[in-house]
Structures are given as C-alpha cells and as structure tokens.
C-alpha atoms as a printed R data frame, in Angstrom:
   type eleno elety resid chain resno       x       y       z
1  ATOM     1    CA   UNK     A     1 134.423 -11.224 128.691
2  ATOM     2    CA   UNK     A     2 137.229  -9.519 127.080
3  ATOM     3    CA   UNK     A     3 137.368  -6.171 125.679
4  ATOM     4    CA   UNK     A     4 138.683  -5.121 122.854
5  ATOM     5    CA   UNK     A     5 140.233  -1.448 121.439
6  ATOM     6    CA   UNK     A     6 139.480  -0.998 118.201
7  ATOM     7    CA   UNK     A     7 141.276   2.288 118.304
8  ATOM     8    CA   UNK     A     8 144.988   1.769 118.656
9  ATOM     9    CA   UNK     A     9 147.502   4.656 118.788
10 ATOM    10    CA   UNK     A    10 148.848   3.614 115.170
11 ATOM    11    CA   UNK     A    11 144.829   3.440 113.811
12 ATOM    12    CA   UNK     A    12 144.036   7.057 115.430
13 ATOM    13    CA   UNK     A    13 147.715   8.259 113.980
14 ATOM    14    CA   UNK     A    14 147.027   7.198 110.293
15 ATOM    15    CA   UNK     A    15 142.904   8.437 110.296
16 ATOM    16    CA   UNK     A    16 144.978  11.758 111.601
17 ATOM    17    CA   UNK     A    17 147.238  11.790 108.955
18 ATOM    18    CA   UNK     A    18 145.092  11.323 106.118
19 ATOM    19    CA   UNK     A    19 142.226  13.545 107.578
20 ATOM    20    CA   UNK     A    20 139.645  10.970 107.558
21 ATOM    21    CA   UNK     A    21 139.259  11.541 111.561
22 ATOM    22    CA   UNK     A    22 136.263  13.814 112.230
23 ATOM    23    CA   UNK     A    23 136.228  16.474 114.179
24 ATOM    24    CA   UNK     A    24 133.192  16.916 116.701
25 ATOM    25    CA   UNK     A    25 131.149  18.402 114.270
26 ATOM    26    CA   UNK     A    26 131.538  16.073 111.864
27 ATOM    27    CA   UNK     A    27 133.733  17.716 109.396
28 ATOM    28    CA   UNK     A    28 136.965  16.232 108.102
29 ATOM    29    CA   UNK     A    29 140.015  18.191 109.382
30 ATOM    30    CA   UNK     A    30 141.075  19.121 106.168
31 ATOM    31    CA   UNK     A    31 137.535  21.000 105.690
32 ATOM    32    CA   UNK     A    32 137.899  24.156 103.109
33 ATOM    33    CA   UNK     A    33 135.625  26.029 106.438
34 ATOM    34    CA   UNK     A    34 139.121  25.823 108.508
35 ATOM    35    CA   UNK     A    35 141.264  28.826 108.600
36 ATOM    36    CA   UNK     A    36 144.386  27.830 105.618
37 ATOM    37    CA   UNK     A    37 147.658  27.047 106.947
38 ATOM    38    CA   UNK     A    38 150.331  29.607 107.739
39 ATOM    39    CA   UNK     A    39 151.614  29.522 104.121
40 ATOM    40    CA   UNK     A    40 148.478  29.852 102.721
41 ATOM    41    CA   UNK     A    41 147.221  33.168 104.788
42 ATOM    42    CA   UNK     A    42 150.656  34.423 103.943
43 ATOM    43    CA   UNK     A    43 150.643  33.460 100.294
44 ATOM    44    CA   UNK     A    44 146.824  35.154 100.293
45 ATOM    45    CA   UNK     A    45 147.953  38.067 101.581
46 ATOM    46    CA   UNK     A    46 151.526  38.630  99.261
47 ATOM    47    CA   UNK     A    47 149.778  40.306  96.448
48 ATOM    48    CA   UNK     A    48 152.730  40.540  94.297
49 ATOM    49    CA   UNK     A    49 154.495  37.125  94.904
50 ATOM    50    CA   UNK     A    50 157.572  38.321  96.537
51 ATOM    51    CA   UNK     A    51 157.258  36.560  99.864
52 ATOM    52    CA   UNK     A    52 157.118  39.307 102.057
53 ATOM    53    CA   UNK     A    53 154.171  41.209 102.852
54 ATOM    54    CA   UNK     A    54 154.269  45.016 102.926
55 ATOM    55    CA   UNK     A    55 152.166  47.220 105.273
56 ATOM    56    CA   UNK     A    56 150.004  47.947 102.593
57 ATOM    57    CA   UNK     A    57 149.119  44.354 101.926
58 ATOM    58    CA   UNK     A    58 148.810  43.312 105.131
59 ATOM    59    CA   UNK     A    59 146.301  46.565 105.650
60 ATOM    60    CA   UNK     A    60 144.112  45.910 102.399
61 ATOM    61    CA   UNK     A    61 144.232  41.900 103.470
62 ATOM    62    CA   UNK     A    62 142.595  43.287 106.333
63 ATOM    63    CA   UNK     A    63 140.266  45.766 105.186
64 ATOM    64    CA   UNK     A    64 138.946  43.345 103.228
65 ATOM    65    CA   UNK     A    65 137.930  41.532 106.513
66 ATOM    66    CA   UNK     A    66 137.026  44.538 108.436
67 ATOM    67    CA   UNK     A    67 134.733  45.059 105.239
68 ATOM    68    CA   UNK     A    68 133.328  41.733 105.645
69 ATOM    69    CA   UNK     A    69 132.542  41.926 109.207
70 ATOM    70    CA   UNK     A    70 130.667  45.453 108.975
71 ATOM    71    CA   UNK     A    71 127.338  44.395 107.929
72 ATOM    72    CA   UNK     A    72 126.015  47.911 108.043
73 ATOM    73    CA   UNK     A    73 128.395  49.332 106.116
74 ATOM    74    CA   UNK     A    74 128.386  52.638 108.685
75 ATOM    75    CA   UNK     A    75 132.655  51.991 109.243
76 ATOM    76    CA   UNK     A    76 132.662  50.493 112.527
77 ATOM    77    CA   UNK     A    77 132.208  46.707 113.834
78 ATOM    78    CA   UNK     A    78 129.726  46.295 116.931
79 ATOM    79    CA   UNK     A    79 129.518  43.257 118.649
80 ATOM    80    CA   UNK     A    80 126.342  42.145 117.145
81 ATOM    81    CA   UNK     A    81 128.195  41.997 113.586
82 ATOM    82    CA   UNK     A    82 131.120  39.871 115.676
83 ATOM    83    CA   UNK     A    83 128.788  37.704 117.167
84 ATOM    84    CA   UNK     A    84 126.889  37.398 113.658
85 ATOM    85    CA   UNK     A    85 130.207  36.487 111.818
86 ATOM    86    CA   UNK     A    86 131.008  33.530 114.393
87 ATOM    87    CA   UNK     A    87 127.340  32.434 114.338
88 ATOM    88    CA   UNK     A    88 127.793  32.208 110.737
89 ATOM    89    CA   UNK     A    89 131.029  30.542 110.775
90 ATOM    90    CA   UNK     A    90 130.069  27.893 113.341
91 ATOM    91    CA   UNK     A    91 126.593  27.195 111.409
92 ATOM    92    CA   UNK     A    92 128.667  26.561 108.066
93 ATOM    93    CA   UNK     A    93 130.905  24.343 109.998
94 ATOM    94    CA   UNK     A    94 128.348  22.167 111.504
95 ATOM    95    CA   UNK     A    95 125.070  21.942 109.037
C-alpha cells in the first residue's frame, strides 16, 4: 500500500503565506495576541510621527509596560507579577 503526502513543500509554503497554518495552540499566525511586527512596535512607540523615537518615547512606551506589569501598584515588579503577566498571555493565546 502506498502512501501518500498530503503536505507538500509548496502546500505548507502557501498555508504559511496566507496565515491559515496554525500554530500549536491553535491560533492563526497572524493572531492580534502576537507581539506586532518591527514597524508596528516602532510606529507605536513614535508618538509624534517623525520616525525616530526619542528617549522620552521610548521611556513612556515603556512605563506604560512597567505600569502594566506592576499589579500592586507599590513601583516595583516581583516575579509573581512576571509570572502572572506570561500566565495571562499564554491563557489568552490558547483558550
């Protein structure tokens, strides 16, 4: 009895392409719970549109993380509020 692939490399290449391959928790790869391209962390982060990012917008990009991440509000992340964060960020990605 002969076997046949049903995945070729040109089949896997094309569900690539146009995202309809899952990833292994089911999600499509261009799921809005992945981290944005390059550009788009960039473009977040250039408050005033002049495609460069100063020190302060690069600091209050990420104040508004460390924010985020400090659950407690008491100014300091502990590894609890890490470990919360990723639980969180893993659970969203594979309900």
């Amino acid at each position: 009895m002969r076997v046949r692939h049903l995945m070729t490399p040109g089949l896997l290449g094309i569900l690539v392409a146009t995202g309809l391959l899952t990833t292994a928790c089911g999600r499509h790869h261009g799921s809005p719970h992945r981290r944005p391209p390059e550009a788009g962390r960039m473009q977040a982060m250039d408050r005033d549109g002049d495609e460069r990012i100063t020190l302060e917008e690069w600091q209050s990009a990420h104040q508004e993380r460390f924010t985020q991440l400090d659950r407690d509000r008491d100014g300091a992340i502990t590894q609890a509020e890490l470990d919360e964060a990723r639980a969180k960020r893993q659970g969203r990605c594979c309900r």
